[in-house]
PDB file with SEQRES, HELIX, SHEET and CRYST1 records, atoms N, CA, C and O in Angstrom:
SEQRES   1 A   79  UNK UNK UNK UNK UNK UNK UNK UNK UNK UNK UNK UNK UNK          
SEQRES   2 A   79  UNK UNK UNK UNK UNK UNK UNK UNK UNK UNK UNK UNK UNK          
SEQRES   3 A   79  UNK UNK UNK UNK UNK UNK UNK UNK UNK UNK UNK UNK UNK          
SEQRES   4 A   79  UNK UNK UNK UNK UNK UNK UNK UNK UNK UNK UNK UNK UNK          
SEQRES   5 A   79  UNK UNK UNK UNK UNK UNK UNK UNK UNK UNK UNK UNK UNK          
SEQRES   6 A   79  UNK UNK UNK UNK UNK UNK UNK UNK UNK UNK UNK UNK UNK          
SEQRES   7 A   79  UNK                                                          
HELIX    1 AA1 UNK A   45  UNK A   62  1                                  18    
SHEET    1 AA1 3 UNK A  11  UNK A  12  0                                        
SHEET    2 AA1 3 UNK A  19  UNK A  26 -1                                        
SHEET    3 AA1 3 UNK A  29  UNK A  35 -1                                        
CRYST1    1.000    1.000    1.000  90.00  90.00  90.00 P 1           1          
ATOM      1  N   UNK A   1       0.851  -1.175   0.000  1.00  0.00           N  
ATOM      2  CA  UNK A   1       0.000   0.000   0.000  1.00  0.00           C  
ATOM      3  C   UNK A   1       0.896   1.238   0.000  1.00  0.00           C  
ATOM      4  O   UNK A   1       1.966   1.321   0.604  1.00  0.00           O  
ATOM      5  N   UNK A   2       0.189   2.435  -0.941  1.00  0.00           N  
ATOM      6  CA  UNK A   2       1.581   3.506  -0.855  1.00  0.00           C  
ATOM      7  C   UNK A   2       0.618   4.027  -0.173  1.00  0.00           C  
ATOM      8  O   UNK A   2      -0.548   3.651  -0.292  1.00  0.00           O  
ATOM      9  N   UNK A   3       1.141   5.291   0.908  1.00  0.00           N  
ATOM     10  CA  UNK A   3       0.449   6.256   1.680  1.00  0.00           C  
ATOM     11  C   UNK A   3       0.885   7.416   1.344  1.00  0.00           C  
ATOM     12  O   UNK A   3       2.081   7.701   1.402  1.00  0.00           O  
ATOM     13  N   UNK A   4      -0.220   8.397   0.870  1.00  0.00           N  
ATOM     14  CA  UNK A   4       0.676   9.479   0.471  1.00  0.00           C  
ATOM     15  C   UNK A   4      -0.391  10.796   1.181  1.00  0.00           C  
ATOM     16  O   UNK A   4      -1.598  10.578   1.291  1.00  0.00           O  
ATOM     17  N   UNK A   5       0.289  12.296   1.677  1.00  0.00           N  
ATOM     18  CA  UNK A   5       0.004  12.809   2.170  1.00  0.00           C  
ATOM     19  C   UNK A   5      -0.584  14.380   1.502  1.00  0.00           C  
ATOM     20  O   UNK A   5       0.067  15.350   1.114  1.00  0.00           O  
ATOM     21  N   UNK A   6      -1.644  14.218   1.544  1.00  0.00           N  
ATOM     22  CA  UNK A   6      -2.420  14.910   0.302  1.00  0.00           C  
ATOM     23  C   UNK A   6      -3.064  16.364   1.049  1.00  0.00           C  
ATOM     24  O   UNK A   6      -3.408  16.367   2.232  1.00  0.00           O  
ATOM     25  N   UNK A   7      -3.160  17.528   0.197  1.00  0.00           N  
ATOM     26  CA  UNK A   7      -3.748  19.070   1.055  1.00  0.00           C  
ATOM     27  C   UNK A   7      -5.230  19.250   0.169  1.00  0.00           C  
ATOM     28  O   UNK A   7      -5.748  18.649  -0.773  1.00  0.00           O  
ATOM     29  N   UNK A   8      -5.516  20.164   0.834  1.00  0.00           N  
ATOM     30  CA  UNK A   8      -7.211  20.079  -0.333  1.00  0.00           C  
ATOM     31  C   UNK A   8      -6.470  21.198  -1.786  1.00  0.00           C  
ATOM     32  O   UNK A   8      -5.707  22.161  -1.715  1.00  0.00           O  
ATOM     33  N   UNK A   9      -7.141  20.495  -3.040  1.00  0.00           N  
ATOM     34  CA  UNK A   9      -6.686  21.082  -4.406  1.00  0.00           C  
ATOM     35  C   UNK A   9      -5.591  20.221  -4.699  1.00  0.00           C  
ATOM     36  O   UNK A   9      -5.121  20.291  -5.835  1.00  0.00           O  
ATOM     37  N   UNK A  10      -5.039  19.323  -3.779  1.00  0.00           N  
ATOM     38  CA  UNK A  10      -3.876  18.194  -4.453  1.00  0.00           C  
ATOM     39  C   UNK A  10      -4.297  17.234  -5.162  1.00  0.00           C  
ATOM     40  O   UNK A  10      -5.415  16.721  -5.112  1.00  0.00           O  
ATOM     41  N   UNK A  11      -3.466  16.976  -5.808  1.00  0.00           N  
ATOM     42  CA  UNK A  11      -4.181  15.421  -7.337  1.00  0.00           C  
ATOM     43  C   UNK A  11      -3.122  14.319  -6.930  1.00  0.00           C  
ATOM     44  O   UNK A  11      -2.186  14.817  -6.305  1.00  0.00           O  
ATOM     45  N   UNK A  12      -3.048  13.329  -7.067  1.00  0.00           N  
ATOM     46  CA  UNK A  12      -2.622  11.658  -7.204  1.00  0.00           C  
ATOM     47  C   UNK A  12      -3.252  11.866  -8.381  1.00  0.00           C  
ATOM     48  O   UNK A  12      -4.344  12.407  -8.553  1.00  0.00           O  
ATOM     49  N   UNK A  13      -2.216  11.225  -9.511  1.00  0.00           N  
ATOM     50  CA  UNK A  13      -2.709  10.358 -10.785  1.00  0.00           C  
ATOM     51  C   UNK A  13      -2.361   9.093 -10.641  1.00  0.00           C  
ATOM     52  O   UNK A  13      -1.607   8.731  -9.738  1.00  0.00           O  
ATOM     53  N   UNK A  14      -2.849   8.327 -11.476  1.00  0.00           N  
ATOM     54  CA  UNK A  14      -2.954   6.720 -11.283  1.00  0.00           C  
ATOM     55  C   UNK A  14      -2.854   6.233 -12.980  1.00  0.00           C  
ATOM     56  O   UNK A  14      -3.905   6.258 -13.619  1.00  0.00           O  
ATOM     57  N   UNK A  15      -2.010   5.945 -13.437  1.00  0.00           N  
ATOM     58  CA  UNK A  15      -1.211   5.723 -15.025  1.00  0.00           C  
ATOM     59  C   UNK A  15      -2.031   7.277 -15.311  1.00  0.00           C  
ATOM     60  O   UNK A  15      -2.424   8.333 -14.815  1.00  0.00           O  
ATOM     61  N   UNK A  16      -1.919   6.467 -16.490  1.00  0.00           N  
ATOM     62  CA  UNK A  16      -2.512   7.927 -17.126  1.00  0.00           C  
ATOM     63  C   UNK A  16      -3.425   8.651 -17.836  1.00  0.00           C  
ATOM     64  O   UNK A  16      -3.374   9.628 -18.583  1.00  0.00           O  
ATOM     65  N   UNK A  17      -4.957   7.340 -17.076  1.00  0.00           N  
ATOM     66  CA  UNK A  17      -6.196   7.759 -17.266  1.00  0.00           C  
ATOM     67  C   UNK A  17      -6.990   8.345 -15.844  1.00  0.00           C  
ATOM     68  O   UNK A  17      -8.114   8.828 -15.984  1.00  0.00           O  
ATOM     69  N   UNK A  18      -6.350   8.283 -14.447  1.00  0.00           N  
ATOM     70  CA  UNK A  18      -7.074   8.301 -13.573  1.00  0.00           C  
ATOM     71  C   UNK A  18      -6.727   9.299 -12.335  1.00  0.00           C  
ATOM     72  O   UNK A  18      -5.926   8.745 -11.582  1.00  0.00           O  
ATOM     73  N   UNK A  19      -7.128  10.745 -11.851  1.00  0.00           N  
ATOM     74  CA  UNK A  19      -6.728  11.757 -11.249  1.00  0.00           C  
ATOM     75  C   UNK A  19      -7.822  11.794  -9.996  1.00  0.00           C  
ATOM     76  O   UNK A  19      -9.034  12.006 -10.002  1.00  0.00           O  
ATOM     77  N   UNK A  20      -7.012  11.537  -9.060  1.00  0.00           N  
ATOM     78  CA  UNK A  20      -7.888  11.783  -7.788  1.00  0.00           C  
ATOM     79  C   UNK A  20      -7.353  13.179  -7.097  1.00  0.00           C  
ATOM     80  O   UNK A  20      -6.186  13.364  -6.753  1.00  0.00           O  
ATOM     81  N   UNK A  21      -8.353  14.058  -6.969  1.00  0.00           N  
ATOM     82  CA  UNK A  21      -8.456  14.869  -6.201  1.00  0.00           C  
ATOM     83  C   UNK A  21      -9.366  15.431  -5.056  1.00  0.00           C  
ATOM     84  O   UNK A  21     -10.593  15.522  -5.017  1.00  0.00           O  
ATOM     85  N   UNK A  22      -8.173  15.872  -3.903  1.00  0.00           N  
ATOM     86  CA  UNK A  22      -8.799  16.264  -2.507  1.00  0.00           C  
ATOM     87  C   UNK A  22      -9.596  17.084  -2.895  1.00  0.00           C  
ATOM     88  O   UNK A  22      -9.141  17.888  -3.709  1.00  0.00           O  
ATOM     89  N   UNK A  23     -11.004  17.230  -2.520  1.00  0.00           N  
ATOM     90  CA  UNK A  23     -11.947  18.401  -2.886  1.00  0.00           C  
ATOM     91  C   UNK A  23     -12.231  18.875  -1.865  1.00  0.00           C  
ATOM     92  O   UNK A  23     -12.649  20.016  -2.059  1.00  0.00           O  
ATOM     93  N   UNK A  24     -12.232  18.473  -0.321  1.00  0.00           N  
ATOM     94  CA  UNK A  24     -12.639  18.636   0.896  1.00  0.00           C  
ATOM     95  C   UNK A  24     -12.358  17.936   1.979  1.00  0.00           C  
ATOM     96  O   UNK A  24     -12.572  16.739   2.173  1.00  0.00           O  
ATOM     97  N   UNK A  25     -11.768  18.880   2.827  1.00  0.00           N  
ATOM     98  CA  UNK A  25     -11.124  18.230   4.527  1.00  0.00           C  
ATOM     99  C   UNK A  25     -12.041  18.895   5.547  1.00  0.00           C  
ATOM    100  O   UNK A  25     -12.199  20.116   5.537  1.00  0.00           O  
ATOM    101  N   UNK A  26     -12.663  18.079   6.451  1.00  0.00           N  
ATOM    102  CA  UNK A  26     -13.098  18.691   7.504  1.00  0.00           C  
ATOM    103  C   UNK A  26     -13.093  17.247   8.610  1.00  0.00           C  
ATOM    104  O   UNK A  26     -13.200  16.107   8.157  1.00  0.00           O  
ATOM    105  N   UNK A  27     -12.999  17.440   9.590  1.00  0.00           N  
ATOM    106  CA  UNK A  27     -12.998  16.558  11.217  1.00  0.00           C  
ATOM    107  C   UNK A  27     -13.260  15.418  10.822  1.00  0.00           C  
ATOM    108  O   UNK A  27     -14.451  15.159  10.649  1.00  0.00           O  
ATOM    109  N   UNK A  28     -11.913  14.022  10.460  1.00  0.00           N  
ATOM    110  CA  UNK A  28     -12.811  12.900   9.927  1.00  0.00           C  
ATOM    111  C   UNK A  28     -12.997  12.589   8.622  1.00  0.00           C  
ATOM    112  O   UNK A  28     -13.189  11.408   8.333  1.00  0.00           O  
ATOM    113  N   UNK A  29     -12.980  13.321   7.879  1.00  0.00           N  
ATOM    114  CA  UNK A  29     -13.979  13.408   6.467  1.00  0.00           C  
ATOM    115  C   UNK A  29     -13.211  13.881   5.477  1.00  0.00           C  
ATOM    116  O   UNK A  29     -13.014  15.097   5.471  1.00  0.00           O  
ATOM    117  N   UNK A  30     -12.356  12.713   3.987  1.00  0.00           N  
ATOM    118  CA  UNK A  30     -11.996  13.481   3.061  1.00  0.00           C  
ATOM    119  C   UNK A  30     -13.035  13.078   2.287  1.00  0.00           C  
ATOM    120  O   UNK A  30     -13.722  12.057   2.247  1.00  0.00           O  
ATOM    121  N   UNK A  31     -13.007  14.045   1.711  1.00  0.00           N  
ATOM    122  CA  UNK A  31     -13.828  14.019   0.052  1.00  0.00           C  
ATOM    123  C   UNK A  31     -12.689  14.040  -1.044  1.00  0.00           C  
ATOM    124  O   UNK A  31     -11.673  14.735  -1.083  1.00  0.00           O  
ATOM    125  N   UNK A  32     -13.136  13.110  -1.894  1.00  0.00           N  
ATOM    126  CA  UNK A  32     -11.984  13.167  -3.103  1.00  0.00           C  
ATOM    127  C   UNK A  32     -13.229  12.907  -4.241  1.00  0.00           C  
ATOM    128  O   UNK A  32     -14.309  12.320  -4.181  1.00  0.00           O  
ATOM    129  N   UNK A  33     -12.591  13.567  -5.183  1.00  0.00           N  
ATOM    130  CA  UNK A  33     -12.984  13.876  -6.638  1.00  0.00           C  
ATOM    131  C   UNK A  33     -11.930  12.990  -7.557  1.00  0.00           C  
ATOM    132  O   UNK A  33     -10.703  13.085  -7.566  1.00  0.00           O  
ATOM    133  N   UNK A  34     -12.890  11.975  -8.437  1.00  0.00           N  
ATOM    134  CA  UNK A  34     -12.077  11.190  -9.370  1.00  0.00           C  
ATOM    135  C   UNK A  34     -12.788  10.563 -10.377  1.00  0.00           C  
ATOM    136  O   UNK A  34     -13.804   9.888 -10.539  1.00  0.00           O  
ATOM    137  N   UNK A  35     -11.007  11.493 -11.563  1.00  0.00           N  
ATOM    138  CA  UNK A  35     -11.571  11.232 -12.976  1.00  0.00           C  
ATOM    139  C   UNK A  35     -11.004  10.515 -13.559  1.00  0.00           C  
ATOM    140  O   UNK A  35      -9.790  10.648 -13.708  1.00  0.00           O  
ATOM    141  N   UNK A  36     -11.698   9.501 -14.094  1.00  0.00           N  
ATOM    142  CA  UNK A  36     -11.464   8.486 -14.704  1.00  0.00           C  
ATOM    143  C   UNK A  36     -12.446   8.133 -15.276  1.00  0.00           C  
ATOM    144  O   UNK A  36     -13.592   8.196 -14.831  1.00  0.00           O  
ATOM    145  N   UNK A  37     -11.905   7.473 -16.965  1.00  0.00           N  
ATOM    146  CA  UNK A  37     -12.343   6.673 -18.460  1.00  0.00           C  
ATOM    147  C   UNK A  37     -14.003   6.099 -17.963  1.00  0.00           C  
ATOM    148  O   UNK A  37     -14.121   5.566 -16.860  1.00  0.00           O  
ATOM    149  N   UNK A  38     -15.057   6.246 -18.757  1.00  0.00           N  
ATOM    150  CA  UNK A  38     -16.323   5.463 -18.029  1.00  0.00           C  
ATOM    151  C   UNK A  38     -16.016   4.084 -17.854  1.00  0.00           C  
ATOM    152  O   UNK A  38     -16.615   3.368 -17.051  1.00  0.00           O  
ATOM    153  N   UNK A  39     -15.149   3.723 -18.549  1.00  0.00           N  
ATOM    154  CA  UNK A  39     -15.053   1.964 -18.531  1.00  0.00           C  
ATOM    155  C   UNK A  39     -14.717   1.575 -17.724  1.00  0.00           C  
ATOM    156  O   UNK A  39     -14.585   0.354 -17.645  1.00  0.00           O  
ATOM    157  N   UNK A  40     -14.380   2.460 -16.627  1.00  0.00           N  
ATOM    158  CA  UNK A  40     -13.844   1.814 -15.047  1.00  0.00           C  
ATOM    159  C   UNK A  40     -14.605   1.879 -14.458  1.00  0.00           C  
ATOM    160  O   UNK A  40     -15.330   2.861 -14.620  1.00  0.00           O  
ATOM    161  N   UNK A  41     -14.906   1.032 -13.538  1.00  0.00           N  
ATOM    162  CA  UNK A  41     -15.867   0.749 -12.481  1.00  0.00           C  
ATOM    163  C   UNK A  41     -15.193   1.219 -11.209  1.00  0.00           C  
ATOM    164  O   UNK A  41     -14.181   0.637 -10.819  1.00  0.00           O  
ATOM    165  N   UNK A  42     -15.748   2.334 -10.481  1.00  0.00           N  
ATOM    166  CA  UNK A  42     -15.316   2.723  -9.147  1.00  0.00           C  
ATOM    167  C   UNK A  42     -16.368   2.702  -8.396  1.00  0.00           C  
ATOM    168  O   UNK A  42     -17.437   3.232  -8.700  1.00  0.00           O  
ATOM    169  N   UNK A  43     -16.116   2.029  -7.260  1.00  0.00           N  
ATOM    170  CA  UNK A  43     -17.131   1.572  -5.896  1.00  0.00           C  
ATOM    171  C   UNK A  43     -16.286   2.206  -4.966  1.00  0.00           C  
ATOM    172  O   UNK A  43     -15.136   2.594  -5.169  1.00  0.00           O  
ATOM    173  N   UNK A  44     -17.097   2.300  -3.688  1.00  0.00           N  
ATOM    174  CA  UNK A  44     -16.325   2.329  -2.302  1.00  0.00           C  
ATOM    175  C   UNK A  44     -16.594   1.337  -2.357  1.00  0.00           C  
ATOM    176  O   UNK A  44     -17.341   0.609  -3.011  1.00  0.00           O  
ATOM    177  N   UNK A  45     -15.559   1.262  -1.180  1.00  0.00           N  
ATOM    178  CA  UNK A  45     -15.243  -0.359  -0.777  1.00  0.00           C  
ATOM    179  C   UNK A  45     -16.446  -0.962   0.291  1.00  0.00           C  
ATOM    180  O   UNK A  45     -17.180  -1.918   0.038  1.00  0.00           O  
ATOM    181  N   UNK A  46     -16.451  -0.435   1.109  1.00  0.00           N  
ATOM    182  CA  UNK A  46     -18.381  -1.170   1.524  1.00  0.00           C  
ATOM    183  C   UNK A  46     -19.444  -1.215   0.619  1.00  0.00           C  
ATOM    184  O   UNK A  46     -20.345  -2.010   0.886  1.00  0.00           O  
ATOM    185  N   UNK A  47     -19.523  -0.657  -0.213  1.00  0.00           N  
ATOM    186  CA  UNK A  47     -20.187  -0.878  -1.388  1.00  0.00           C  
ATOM    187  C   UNK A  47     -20.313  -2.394  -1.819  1.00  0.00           C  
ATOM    188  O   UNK A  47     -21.288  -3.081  -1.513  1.00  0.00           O  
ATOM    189  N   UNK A  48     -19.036  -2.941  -2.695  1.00  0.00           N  
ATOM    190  CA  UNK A  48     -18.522  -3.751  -2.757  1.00  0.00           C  
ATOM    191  C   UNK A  48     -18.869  -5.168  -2.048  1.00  0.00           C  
ATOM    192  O   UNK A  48     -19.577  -6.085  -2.467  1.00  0.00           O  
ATOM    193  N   UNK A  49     -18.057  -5.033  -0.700  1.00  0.00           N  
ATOM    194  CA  UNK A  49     -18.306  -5.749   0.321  1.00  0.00           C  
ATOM    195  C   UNK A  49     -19.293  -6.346   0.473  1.00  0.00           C  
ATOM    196  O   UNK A  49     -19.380  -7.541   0.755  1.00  0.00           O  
ATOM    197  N   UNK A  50     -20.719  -5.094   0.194  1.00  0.00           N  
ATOM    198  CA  UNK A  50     -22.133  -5.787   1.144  1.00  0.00           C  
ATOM    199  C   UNK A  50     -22.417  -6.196  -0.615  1.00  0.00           C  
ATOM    200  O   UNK A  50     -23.073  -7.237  -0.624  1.00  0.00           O  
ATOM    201  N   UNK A  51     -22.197  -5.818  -1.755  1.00  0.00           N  
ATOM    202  CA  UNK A  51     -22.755  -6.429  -3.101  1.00  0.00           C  
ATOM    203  C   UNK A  51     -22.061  -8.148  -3.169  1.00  0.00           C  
ATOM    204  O   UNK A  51     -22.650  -9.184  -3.476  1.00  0.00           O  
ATOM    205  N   UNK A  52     -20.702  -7.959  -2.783  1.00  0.00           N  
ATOM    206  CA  UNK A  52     -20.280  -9.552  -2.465  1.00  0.00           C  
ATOM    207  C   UNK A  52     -20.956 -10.702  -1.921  1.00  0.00           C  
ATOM    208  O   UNK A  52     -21.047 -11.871  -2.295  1.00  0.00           O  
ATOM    209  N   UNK A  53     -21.491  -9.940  -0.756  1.00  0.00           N  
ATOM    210  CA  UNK A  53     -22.226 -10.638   0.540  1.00  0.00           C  
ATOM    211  C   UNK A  53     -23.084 -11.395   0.236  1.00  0.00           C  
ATOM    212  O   UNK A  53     -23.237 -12.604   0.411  1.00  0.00           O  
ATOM    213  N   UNK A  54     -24.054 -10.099  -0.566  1.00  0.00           N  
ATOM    214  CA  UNK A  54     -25.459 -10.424  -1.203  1.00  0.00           C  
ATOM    215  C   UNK A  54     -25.257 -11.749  -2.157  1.00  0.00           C  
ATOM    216  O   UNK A  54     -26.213 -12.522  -2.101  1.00  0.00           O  
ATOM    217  N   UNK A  55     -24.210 -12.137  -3.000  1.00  0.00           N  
ATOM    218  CA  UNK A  55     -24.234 -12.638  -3.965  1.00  0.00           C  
ATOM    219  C   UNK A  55     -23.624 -13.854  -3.199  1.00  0.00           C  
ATOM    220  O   UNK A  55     -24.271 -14.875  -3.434  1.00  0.00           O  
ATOM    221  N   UNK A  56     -22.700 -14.028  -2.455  1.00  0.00           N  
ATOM    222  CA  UNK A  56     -22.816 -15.389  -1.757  1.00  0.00           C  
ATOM    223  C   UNK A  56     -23.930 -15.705  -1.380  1.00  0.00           C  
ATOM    224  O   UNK A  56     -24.431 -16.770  -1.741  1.00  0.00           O  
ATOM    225  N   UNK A  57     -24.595 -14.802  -0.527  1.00  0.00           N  
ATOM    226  CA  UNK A  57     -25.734 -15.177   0.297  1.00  0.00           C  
ATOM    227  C   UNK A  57     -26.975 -15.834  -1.024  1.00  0.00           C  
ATOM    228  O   UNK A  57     -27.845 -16.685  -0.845  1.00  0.00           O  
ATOM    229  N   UNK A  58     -26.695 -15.194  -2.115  1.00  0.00           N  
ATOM    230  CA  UNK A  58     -28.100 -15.798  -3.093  1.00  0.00           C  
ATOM    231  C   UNK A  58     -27.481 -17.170  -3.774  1.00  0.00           C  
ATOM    232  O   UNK A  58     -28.200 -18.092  -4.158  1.00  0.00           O  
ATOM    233  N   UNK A  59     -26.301 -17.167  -3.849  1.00  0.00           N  
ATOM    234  CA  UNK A  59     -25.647 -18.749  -4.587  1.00  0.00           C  
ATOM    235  C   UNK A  59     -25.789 -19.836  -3.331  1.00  0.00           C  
ATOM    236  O   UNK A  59     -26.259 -20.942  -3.594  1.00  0.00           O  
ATOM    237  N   UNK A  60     -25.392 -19.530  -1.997  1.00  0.00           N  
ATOM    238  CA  UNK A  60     -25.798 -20.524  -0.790  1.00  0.00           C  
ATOM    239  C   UNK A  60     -27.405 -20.577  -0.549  1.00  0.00           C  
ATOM    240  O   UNK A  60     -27.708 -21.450   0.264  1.00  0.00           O  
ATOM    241  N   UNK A  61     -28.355 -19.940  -1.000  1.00  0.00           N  
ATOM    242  CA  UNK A  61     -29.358 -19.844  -0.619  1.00  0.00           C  
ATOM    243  C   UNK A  61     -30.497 -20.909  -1.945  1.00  0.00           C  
ATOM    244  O   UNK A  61     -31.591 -21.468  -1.866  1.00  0.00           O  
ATOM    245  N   UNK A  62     -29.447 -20.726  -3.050  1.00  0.00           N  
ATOM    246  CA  UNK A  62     -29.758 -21.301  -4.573  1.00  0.00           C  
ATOM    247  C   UNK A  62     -29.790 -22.963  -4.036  1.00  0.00           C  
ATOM    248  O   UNK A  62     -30.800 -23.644  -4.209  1.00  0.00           O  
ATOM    249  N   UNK A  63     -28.598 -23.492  -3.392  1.00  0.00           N  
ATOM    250  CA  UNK A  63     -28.052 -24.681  -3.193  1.00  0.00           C  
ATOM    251  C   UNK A  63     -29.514 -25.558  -2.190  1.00  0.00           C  
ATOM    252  O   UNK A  63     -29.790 -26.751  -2.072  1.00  0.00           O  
ATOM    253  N   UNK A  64     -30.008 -24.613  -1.764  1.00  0.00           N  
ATOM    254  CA  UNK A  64     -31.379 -25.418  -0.829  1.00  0.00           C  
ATOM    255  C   UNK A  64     -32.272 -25.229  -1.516  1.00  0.00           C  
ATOM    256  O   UNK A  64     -33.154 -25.826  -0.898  1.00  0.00           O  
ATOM    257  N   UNK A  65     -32.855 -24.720  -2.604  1.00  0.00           N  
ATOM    258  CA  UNK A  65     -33.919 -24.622  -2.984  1.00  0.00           C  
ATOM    259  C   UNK A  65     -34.301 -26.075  -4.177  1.00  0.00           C  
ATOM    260  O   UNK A  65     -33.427 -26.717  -4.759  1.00  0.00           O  
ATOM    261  N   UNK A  66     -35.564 -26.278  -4.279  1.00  0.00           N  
ATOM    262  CA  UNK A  66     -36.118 -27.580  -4.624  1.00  0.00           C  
ATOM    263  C   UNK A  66     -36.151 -27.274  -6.431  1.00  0.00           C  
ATOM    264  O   UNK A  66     -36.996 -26.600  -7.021  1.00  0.00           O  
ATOM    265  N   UNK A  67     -34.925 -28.018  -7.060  1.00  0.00           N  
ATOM    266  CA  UNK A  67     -35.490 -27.532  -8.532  1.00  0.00           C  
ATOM    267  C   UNK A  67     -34.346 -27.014  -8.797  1.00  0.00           C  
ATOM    268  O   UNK A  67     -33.812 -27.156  -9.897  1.00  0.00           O  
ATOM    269  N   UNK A  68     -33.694 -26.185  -7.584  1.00  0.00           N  
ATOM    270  CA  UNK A  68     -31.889 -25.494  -7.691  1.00  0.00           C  
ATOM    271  C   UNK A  68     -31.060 -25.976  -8.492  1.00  0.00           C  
ATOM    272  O   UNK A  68     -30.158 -25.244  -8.902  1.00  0.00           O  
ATOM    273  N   UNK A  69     -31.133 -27.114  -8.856  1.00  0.00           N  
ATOM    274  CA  UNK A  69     -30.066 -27.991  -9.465  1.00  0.00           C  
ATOM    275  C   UNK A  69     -30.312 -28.235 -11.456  1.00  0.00           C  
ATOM    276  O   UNK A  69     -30.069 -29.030 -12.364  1.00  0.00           O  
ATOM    277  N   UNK A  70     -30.819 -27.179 -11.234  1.00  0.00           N  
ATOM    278  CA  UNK A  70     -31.417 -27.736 -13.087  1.00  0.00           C  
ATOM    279  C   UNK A  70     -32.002 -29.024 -13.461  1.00  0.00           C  
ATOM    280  O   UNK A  70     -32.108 -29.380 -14.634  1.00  0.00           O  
ATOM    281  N   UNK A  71     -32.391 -29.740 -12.429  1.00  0.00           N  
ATOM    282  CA  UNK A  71     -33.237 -31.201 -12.968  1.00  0.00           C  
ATOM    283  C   UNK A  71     -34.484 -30.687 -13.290  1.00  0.00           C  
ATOM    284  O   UNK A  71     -34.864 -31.357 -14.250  1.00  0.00           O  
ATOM    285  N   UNK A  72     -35.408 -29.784 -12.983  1.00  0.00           N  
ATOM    286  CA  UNK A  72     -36.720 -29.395 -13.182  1.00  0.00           C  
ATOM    287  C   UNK A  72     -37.350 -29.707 -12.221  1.00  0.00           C  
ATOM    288  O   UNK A  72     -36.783 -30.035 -11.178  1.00  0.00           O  
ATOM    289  N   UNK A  73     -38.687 -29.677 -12.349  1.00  0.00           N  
ATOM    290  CA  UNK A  73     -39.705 -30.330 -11.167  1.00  0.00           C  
ATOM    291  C   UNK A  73     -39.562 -31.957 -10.815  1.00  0.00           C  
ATOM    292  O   UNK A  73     -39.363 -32.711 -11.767  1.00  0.00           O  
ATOM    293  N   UNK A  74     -39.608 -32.218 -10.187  1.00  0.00           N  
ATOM    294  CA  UNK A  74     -39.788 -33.751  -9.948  1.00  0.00           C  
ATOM    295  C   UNK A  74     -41.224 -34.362  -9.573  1.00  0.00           C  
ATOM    296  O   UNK A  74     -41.848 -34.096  -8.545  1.00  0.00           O  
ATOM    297  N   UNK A  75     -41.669 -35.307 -10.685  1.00  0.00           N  
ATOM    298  CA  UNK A  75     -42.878 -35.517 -10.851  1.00  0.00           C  
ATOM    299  C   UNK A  75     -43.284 -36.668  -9.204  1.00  0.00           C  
ATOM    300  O   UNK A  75     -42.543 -37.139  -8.341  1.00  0.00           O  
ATOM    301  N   UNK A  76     -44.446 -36.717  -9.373  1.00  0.00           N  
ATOM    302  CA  UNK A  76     -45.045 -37.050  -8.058  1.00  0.00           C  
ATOM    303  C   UNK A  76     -44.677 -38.605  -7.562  1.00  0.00           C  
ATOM    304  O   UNK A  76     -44.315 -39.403  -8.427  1.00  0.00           O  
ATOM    305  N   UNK A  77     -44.734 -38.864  -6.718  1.00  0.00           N  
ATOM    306  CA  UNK A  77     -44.505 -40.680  -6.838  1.00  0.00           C  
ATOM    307  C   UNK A  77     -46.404 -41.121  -6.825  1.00  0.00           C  
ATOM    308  O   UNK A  77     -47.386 -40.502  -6.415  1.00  0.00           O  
ATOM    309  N   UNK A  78     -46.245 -42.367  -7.437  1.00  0.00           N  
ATOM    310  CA  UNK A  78     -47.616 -42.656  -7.798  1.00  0.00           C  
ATOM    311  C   UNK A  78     -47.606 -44.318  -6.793  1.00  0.00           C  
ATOM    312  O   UNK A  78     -46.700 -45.140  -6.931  1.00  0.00           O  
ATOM    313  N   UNK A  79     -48.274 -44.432  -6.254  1.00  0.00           N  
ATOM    314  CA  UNK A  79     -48.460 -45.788  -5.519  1.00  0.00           C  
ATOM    315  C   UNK A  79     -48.942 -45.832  -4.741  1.00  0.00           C  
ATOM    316  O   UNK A  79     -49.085 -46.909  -4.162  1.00  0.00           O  
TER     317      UNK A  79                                                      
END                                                                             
């Protein structure tokens, strides 16, 4: 991880499609402004996290359900 020590109006670039800038410091709280290509996908990272979650939670939740398995319905027993 690099750590770098940033003032408000300072930029970090990242190669040489992607410019983050400090837009706002107050108690706690940066705000950063960042430009970058639409083709990049930028999340916060709890963002992320709880979209991960969700998506384990629906593939473990897939694994109990009756039919889950692509066989289809299972016809009745007759006797």
């Amino acid at each position: 991880m690099l750590i770098i020590a940033r003032r408000k109006g300072q930029r970090i670039l990242i190669g040489d499609d992607v410019e983050v800038i400090v837009t706002e410091l107050s108690k706690g709280v940066v705000k950063l402004g960042i430009m970058a290509p639409t083709t990049l996908t930028i999340l916060r990272g709890e963002t992320k996290d709880v979209a991960d979650a969700n998506r384990a939670a629906a593939a473990s939740s897939l694994e109990h359900l009756p039919g889950a398995d692509g066989a289809g319905p299972k016809e009745p027993s007759q006797g």
